[in-house]
N, C-alpha and C positions, 0 to 999 in steps of 0.2 A: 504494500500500500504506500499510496506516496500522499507527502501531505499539500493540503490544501484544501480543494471544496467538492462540495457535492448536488450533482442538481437533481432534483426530484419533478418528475414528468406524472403528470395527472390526465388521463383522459376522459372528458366527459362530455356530456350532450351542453348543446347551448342551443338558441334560436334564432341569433341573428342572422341576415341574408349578410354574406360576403363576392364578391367579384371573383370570376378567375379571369384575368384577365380584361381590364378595361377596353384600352385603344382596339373595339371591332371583335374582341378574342370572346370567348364561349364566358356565359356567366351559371353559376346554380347557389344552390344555398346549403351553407356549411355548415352542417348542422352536430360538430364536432369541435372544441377546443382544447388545446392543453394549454397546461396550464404549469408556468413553472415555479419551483421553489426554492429557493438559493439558502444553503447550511453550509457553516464554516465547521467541516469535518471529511473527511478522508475524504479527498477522492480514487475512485472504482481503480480497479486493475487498468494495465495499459492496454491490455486483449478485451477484444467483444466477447470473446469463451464461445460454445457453442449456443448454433440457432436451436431456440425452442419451440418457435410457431410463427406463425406468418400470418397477416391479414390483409383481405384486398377490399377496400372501398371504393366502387364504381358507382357516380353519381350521372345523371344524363335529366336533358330537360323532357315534360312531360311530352311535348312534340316527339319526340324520338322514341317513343316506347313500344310505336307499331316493328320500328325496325331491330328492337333487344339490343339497342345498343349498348344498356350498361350490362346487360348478362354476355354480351358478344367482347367487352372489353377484358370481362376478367376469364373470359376462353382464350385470349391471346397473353394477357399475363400466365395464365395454367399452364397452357404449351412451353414456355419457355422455363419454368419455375420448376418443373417437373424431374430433377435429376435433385432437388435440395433432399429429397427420404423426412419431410419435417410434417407435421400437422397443417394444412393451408385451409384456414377457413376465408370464407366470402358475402360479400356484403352489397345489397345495388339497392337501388333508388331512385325514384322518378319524383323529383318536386318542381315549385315555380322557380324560374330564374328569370332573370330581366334580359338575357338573348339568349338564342338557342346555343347549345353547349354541351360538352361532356369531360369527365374528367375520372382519372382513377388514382388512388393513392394506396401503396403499400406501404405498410408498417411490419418490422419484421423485430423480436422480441429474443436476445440473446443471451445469457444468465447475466453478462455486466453493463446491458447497455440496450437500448434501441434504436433503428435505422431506422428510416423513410426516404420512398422517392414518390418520384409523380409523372405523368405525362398527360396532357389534355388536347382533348379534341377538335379536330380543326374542317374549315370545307375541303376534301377532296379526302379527307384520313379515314381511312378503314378504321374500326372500330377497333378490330383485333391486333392492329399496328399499335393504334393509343396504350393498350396492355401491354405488348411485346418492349413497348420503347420506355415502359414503369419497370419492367422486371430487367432490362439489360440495364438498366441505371442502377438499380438495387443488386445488379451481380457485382459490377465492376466494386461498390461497394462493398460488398459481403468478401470477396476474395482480397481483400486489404488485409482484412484481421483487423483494423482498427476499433476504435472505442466510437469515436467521433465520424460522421459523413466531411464531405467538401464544402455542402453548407456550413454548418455548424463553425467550419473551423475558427471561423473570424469569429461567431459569434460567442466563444465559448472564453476569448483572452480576456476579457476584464474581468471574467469570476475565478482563472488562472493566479492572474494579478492582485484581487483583493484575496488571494486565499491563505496567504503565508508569505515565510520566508523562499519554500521550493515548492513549486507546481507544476505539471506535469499532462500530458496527455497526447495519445495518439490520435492521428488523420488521416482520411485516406487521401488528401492530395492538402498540398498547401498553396493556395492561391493567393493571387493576386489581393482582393479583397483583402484576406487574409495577414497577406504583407506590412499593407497600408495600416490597418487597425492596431499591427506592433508596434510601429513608428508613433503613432498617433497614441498609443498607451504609452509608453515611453518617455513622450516628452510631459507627462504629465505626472507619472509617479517616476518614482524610485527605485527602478530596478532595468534588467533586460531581457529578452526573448532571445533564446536561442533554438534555432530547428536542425535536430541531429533525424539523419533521415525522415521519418514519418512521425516523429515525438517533436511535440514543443513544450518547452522546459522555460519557465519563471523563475529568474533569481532576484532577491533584494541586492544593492547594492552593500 
């Protein structure tokens, strides 16, 4: 265990309608938040450990319900998910959105940590493609071994940073974003970020 923080991921039902995608892009309503909670105490191993279960949330606007589209998106995440040996349960929905849309999210649940990806629905995109392009995002993750996804990365340094002397955690890519938000923590507290391959490490000075 390495010290520093710990974030605590809560999922549950909400009712606000959210956007996917403003400028023209598909909308539905997300009828799911987490919610996080920030404790100054251990953070997790630097490995995911093994996958325990998988879940696939395919949402689609009520227009597209003649065509299964949200049952036809998590048939192309299936196809491709199908060599993990894990539990995959699945989830679809047809509700109101403010334009026609679809979208699918995976959540994958591993003894130190949880991943997500996503891919949403576009004019001319097979349904089964929107699945296929959620589950090759969640692979390229899952075969990191990381704690943390490519999103997360950047977002994960300030509670790195307020969590101690040494902090610590793994990624499966270190990005750009990512980069910048060192720099910009940096010049604010008292310490530095350093990235030894796929781990980034917080020291005070």
């Amino acid at each position: 265990m390495v010290e520093g923080t710990r974030l605590l991921i809560a999922l549950k039902w909400g009712k606000g309608r959210e956007k996917f995608g403003e400028n023209g892009g598909s909308a539905a309503r997300h009828r799911r938040c987490f919610i996080l909670l920030y404790e100054r105490t251990p953070f997790p191993p630097l490995e995911s450990g093994p996958l325990r279960h998988v879940t696939l949330f395919s949402l689609a606007s009520p227009v597209l319900e003649k065509r299964k589209v949200a049952e036809r998106q998590i048939t192309g995440a299936l196809g491709a998910l199908d060599s993990l040996r894990v539990p995959i349960r699945s989830e679809f929905e047809y509700d109101l959105s403010f334009s026609v849309g679809s979208a699918l999210c995976i959540v994958a649940e591993f003894a130190n940590t949880v991943i997500g990806s996503n891919s949403l629905g576009a004019v001319g995109k097979r349904a089964e493609e929107v699945g296929k392009e959620a589950a090759g995002d969640f692979l390229r993750e899952f075969r990191s071994s990381a704690c943390l996804d490519r999103h997360m990365a950047d977002q994960i340094l300030p509670y790195l940073a307020l969590g101690g002397y040494s902090s610590s955690a793994t990624v499966s890519e270190v990005t750009s974003h990512c980069r910048t938000n060192m720099w910009v923590i940096e010049n604010f507290l008292d310490g530095r970020f350093q990235v030894r391959d796929h781990t980034i490490v917080w020291t005070t000075s």
